[in-house]
BADOMAR-94024 format. One record per residue (C-alpha): residue number from 1; residue in three letters; x, y, z. Coordinates in pm, 1 decimal, padded with zeros to 6 digits. Example, Ala and Ser with C-alpha at 12.3 -4.5 7.8 and 13.67 -1.06 7.14 Angstrom:
<atoms>
<atom><resi>1</resi><resn>ALA</resn><x>01230.0</x><y>-00450.0</y><z>00780.0</z></atom>
<atom><resi>2</resi><resn>SER</resn><x>01367.0</x><y>-00106.0</y><z>00714.0</z></atom>
</atoms>
This chain:
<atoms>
<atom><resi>1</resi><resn>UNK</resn><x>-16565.3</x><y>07026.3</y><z>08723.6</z></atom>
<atom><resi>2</resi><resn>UNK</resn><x>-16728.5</x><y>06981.9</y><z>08402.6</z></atom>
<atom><resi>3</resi><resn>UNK</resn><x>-16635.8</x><y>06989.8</y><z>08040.1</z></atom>
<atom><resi>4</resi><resn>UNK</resn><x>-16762.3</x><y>07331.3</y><z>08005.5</z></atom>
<atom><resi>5</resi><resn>UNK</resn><x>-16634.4</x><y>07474.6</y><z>08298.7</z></atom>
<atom><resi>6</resi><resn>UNK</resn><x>-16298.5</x><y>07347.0</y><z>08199.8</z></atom>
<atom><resi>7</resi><resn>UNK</resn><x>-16320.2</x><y>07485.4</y><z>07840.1</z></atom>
<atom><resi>8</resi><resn>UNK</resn><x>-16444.0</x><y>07819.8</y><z>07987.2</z></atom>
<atom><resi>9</resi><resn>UNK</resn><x>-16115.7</x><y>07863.1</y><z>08164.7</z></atom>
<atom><resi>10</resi><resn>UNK</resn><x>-15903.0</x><y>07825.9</y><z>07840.0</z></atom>
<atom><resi>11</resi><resn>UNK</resn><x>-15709.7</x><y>08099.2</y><z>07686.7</z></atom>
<atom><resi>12</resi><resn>UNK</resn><x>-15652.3</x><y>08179.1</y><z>07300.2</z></atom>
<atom><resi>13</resi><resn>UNK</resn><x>-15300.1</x><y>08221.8</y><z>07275.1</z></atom>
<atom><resi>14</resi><resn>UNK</resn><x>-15043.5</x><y>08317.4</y><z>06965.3</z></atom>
<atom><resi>15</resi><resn>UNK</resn><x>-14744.8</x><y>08090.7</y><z>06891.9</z></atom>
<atom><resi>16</resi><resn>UNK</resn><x>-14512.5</x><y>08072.7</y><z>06631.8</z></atom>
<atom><resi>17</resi><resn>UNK</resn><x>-14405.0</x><y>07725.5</y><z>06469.7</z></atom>
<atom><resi>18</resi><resn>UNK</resn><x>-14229.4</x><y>07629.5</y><z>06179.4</z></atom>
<atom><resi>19</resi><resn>UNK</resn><x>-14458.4</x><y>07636.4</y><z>05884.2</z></atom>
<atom><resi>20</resi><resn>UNK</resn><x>-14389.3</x><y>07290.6</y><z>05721.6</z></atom>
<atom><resi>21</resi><resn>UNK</resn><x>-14409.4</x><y>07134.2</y><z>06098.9</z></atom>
<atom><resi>22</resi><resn>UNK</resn><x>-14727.4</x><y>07259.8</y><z>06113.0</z></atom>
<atom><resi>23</resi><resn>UNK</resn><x>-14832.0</x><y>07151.4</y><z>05785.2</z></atom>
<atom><resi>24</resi><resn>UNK</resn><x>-14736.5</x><y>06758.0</y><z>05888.4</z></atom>
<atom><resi>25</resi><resn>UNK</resn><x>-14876.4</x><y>06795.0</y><z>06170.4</z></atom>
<atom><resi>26</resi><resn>UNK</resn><x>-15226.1</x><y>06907.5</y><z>06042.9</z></atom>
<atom><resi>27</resi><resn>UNK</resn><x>-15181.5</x><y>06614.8</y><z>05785.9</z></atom>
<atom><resi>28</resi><resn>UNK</resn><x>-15124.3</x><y>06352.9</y><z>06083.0</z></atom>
<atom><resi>29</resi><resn>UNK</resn><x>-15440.0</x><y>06493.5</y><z>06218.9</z></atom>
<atom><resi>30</resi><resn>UNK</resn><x>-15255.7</x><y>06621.0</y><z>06550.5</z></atom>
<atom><resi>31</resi><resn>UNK</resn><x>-15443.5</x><y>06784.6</y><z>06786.4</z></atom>
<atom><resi>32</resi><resn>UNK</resn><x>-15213.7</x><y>07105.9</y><z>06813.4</z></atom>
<atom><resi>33</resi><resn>UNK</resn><x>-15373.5</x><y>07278.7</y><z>07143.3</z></atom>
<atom><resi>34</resi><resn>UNK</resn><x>-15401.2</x><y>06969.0</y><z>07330.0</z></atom>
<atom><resi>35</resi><resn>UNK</resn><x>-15021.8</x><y>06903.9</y><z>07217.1</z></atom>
<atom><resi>36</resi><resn>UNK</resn><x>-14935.1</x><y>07237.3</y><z>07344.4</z></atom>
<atom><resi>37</resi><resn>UNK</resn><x>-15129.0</x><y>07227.4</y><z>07652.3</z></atom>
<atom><resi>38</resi><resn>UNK</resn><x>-14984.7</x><y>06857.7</y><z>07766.8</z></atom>
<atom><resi>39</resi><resn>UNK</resn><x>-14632.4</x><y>07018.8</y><z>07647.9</z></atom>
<atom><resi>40</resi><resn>UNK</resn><x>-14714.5</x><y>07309.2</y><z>07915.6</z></atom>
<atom><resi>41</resi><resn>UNK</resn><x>-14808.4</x><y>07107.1</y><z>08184.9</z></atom>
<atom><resi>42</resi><resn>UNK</resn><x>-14545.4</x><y>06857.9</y><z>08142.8</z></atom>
<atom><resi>43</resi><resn>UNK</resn><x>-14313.5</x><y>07179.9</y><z>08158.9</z></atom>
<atom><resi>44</resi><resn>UNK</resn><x>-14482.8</x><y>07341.9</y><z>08454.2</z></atom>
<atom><resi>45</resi><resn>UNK</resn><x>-14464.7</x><y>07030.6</y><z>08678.3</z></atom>
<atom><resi>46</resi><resn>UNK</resn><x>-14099.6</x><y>06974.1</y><z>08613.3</z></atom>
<atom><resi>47</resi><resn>UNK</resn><x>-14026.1</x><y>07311.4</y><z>08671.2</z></atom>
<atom><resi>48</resi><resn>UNK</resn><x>-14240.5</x><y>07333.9</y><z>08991.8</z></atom>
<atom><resi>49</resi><resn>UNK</resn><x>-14014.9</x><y>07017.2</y><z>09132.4</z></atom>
<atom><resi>50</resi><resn>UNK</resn><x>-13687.8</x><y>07203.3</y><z>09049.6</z></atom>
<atom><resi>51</resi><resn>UNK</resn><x>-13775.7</x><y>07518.1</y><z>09237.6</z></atom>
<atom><resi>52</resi><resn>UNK</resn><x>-13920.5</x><y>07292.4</y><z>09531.4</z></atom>
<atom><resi>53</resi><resn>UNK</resn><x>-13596.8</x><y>07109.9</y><z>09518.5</z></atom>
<atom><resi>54</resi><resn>UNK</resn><x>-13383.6</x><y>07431.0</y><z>09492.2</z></atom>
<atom><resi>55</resi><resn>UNK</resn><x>-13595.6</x><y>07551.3</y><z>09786.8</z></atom>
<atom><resi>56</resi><resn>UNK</resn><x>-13566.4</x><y>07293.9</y><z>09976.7</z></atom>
<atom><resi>57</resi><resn>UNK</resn><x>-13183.1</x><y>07180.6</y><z>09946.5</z></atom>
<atom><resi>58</resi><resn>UNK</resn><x>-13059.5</x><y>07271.5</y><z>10257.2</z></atom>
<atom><resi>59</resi><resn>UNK</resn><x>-13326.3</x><y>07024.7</y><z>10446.4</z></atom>
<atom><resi>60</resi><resn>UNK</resn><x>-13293.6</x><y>06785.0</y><z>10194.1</z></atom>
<atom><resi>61</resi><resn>UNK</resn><x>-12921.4</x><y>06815.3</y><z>10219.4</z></atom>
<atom><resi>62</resi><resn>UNK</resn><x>-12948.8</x><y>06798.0</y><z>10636.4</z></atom>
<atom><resi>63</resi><resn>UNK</resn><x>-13134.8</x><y>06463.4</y><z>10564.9</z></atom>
<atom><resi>64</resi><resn>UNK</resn><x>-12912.2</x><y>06280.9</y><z>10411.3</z></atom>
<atom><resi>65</resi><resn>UNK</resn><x>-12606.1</x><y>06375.0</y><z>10594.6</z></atom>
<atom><resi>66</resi><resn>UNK</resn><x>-12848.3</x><y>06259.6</y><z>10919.9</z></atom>
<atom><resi>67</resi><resn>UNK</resn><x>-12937.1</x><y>05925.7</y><z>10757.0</z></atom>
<atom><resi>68</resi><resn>UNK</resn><x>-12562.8</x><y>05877.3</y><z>10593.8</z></atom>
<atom><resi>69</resi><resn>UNK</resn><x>-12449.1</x><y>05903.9</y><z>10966.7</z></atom>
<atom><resi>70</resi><resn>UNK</resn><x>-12732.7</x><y>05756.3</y><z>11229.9</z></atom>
<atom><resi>71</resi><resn>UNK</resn><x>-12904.1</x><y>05541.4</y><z>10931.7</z></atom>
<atom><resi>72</resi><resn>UNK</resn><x>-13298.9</x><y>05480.7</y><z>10939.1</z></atom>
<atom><resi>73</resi><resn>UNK</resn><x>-13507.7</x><y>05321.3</y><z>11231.2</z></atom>
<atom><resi>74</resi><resn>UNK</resn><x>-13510.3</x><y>05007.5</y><z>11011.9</z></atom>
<atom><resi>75</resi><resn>UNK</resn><x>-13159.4</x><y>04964.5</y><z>10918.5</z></atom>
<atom><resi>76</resi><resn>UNK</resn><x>-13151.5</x><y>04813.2</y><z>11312.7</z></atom>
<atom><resi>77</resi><resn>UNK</resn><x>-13371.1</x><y>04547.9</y><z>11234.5</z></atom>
<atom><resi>78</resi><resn>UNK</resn><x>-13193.8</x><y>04514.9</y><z>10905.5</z></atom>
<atom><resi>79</resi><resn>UNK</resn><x>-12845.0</x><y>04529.5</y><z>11036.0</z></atom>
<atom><resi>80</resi><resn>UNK</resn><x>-12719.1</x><y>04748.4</y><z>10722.3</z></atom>
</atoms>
């Protein structure tokens, strides 16, 4: 995907922000909408892998009591 494609699929958006935040920030020369948008994705991904975890806890539970009580194929050539 190119750089324009990518920039085509933006969307303006409004926030609010404290005003003297946004005033350092402008002085530091921050980038504000790529601050935002690595903000959202960070927040996105971490929320994806709690709802995948949530979703999945019953397996993931069912795994561990397996493993906890038969062990891993390579615990017998480990002996643990």
């Amino acid at each position: 995907m190119s750089k324009v494609e990518k920039v085509a699929k933006r969307k303006a958006v409004n926030l609010t922000a404290d005003a003297e935040l946004l005033e350092d920030a402008k002085a530091m020369g921050l980038n504000l909408s790529q601050l935002f948008q690595d903000s959202l994705k960070k927040a996105v991904s971490e929320e994806r892998k709690r709802q995948w975890v949530e979703e999945n806890r019953e397996a993931i539970d069912e795994y561990n009591e397996r493993i906890d009580r038969e062990g891993t194929f390579a615990m017998q050539f480990w002996g643990r």
